[in-house]
Backbone as a ProteinNet text record, in pm:
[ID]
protein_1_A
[PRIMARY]
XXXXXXXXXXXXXXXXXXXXXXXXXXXXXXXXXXXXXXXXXXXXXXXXXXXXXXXXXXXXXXXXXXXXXXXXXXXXXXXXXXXXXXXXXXXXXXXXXXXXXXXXXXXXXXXXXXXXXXX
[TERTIARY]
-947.1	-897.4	-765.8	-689.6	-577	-588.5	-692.6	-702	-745.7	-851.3	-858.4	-765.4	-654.4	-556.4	-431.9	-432.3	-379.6	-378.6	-542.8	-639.5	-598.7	-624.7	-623.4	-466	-401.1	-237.9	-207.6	-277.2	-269.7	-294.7	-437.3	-513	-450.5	-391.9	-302.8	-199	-111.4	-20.5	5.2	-108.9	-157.9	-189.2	-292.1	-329.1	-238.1	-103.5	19.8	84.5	66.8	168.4	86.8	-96.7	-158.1	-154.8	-177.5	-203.8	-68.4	81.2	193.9	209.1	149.4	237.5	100.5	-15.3	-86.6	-40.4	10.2	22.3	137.6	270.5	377.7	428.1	450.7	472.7	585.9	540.2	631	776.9	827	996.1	1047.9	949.8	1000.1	919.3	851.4	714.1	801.4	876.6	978.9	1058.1	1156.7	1159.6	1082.6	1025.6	909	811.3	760.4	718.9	769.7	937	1050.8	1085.2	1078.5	1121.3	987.7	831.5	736.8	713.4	765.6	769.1	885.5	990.6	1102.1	1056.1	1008.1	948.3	865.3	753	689.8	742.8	851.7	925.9	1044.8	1079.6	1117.5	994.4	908.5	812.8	771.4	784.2	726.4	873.3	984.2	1137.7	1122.3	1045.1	1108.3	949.5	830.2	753.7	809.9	864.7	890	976.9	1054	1141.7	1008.6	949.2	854.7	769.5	749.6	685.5	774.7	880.5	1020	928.9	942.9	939.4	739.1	691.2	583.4	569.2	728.6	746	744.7	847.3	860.9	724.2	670.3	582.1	462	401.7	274	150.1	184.3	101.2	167.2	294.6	374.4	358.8	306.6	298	185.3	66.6	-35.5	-67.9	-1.8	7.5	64.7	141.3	257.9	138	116.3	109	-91.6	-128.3	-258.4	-218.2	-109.9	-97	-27.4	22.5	109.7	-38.3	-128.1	-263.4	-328.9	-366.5	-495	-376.3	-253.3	-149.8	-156.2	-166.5	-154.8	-314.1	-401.1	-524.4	-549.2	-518	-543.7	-471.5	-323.4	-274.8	-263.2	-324.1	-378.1	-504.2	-560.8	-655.5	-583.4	-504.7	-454.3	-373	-346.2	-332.9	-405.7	-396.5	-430.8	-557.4	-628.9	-729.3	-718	-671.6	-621	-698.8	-854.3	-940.9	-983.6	-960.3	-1061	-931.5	-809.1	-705	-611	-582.4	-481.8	-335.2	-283.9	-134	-70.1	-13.4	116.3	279.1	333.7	419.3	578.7	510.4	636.9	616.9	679.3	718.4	626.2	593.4	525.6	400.4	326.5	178.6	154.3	214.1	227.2	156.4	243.2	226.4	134.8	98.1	-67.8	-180.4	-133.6	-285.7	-302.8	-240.3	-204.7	-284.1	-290.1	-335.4	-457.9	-494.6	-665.5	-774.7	-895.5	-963.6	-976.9	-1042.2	-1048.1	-1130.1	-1212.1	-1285.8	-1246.3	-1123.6	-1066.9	-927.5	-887.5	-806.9	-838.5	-950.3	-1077.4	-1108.4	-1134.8	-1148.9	-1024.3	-900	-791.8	-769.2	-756.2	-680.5	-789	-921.3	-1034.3	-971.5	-950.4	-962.3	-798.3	-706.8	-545.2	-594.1	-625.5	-664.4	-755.7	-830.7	-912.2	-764.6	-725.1	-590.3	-474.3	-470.4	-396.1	-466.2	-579.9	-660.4	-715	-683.8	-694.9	-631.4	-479.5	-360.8	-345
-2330.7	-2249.8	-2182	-2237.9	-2184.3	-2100.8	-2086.2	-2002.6	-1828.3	-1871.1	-1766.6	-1665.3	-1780.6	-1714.8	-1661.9	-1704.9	-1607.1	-1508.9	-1500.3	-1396.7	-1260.9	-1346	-1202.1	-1164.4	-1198.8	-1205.3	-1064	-1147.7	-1041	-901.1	-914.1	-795.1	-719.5	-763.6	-705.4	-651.9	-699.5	-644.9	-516.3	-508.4	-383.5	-311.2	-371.7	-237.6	-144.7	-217.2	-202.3	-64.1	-84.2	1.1	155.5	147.5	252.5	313.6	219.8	304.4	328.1	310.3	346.8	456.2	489	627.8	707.7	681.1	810	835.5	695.8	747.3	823.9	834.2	889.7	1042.4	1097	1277.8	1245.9	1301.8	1366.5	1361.2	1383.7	1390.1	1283.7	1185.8	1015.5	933.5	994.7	886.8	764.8	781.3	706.2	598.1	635.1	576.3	451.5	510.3	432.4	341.6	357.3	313.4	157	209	80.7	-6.4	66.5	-37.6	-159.9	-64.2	-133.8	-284.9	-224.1	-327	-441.3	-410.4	-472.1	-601.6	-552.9	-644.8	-705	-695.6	-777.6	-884.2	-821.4	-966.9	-1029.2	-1004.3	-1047.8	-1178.1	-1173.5	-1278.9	-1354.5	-1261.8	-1369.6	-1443.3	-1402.2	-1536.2	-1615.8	-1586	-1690.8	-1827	-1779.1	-1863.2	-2003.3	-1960.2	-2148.8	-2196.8	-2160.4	-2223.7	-2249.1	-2217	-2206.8	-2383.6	-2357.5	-2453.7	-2603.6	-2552	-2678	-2764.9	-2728.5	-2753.1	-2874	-2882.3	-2940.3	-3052.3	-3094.5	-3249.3	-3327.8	-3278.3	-3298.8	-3241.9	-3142	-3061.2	-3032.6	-3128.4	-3027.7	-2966.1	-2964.6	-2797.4	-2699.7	-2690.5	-2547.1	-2443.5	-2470.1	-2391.6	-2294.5	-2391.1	-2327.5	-2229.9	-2292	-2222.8	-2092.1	-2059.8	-1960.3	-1868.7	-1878.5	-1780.3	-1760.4	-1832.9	-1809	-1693	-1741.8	-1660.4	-1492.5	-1515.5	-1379.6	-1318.8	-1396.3	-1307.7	-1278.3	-1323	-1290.1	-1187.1	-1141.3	-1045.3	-890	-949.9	-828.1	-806.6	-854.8	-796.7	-712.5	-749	-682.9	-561.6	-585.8	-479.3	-338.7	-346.3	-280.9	-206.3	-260.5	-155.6	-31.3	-28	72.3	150.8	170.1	242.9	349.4	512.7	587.6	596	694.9	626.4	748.5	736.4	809.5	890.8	845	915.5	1022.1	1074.1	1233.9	1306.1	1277	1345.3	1402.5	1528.6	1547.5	1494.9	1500.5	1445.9	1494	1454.8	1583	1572.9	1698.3	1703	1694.5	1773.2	1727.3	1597.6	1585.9	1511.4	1585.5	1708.6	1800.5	1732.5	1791.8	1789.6	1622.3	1564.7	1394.9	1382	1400.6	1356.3	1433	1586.9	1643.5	1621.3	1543.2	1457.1	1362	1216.4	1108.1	1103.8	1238.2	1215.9	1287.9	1342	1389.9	1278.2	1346.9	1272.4	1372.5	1335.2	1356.2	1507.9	1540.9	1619.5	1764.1	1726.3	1844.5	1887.4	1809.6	1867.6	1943.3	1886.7	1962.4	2102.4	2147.3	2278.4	2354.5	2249.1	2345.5	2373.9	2290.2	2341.4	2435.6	2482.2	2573	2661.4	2674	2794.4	2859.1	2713.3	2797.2	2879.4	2838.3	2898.3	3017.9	3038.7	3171.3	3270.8	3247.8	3313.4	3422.3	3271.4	3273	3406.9	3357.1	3448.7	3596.5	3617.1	3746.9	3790.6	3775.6	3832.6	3925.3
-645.2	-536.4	-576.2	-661.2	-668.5	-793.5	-897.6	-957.9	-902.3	-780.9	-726.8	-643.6	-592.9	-530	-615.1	-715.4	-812.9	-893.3	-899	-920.1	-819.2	-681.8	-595.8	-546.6	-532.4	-558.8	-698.1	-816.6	-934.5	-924.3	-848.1	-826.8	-714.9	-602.5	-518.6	-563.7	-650.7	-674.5	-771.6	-865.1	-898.7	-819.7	-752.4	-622.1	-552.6	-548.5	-498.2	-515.1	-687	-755.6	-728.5	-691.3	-733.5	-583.1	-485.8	-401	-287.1	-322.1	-265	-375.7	-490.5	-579.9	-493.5	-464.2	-354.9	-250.9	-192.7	-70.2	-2.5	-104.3	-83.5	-150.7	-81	-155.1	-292.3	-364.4	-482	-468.2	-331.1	-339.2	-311.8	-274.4	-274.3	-354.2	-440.2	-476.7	-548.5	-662.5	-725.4	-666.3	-582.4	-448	-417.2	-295.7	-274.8	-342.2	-464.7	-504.6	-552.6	-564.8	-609.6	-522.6	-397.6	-272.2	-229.5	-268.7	-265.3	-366.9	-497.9	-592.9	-556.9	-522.1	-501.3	-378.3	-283.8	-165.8	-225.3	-310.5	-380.3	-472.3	-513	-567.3	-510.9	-420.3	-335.5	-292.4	-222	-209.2	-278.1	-471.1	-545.9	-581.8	-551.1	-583.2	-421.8	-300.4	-173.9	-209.5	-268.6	-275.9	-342.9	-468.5	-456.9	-336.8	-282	-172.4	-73.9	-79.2	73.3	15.7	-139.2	-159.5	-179.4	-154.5	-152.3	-13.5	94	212.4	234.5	98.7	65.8	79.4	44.7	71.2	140.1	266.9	398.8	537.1	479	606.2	481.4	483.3	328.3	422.3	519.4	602	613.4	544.8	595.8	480.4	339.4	231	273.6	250.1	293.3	420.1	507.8	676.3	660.7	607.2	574.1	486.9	366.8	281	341.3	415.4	488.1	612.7	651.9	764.6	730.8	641.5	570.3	493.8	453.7	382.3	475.7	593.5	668.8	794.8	805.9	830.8	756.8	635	555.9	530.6	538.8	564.5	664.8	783.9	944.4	892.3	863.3	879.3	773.5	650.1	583.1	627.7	753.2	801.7	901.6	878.4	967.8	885.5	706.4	648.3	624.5	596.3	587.8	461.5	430.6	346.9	245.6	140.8	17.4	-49.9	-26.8	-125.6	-82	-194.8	-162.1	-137.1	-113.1	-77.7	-178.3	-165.1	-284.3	-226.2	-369.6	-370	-308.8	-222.8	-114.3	-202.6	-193.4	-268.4	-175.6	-58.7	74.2	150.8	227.6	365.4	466.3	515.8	593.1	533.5	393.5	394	379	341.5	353.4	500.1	601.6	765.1	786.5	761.7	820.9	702.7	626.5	586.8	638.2	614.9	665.5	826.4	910.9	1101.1	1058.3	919.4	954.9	836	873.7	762.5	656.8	552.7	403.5	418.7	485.9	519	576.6	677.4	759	647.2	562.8	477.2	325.8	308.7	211.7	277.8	356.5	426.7	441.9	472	495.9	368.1	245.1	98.8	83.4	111.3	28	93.7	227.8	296.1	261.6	228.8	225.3	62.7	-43.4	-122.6	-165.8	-72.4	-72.3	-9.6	96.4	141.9	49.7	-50.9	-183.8	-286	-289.8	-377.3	-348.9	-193.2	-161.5	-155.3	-184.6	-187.7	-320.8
[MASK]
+++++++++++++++++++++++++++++++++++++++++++++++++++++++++++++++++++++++++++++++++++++++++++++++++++++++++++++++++++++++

């Protein structure tokens, strides 16, 4: 069990790096991307302390990092969904992709580009 949870821990935290450099425009991607990594280790220096507390309470390790995984599951469904989307380079096309789907912004870049091209 605990090989697997280090497995998917691993695999999360890659996931991390790929899908905060999509999901953030160009003029913060750097940024962002650091503050994302930074909180990640941040959690990976408070885990041994959490596992201090094993001695005295040995349901509180598990309780904790069950309850912080099946947290960040829920709440990863309510992230925006990256694919199919081009990279936004502002803050503007960031937020009017982010409120449509993959589909209605595929029509707007064809159609801003024919625009472009009849000029």
């Amino acid at each position: 069990m605990a090989f697997v949870g280090k497995f998917a821990v691993a695999g999360t935290f890659s996931m991390l790096y790929v899908y905060s450099a999509e999901l953030y425009p160009t003029c913060i991607r750097a940024s962002a991307v650091g503050i994302c990594s930074s909180g990640a280790r941040v959690g990976g220096a408070l885990s041994p302390l959490i596992f201090g507390f094993d001695a005295t309470l040995p349901w509180f390790s598990n309780t904790v990092f069950g309850s912080l995984a099946f947290i960040a599951a829920f709440t990863s469904l309510f992230l925006p969904e990256t694919l199919g989307m081009p990279m936004s380079q502002t803050m503007e096309e960031a937020e009017s992709y982010y409120y449509k789907t993959p589909e209605e912004v595929a029509k707007k870049s064809q159609s801003g580009s024919t625009e472009i091209s009849s000029l």
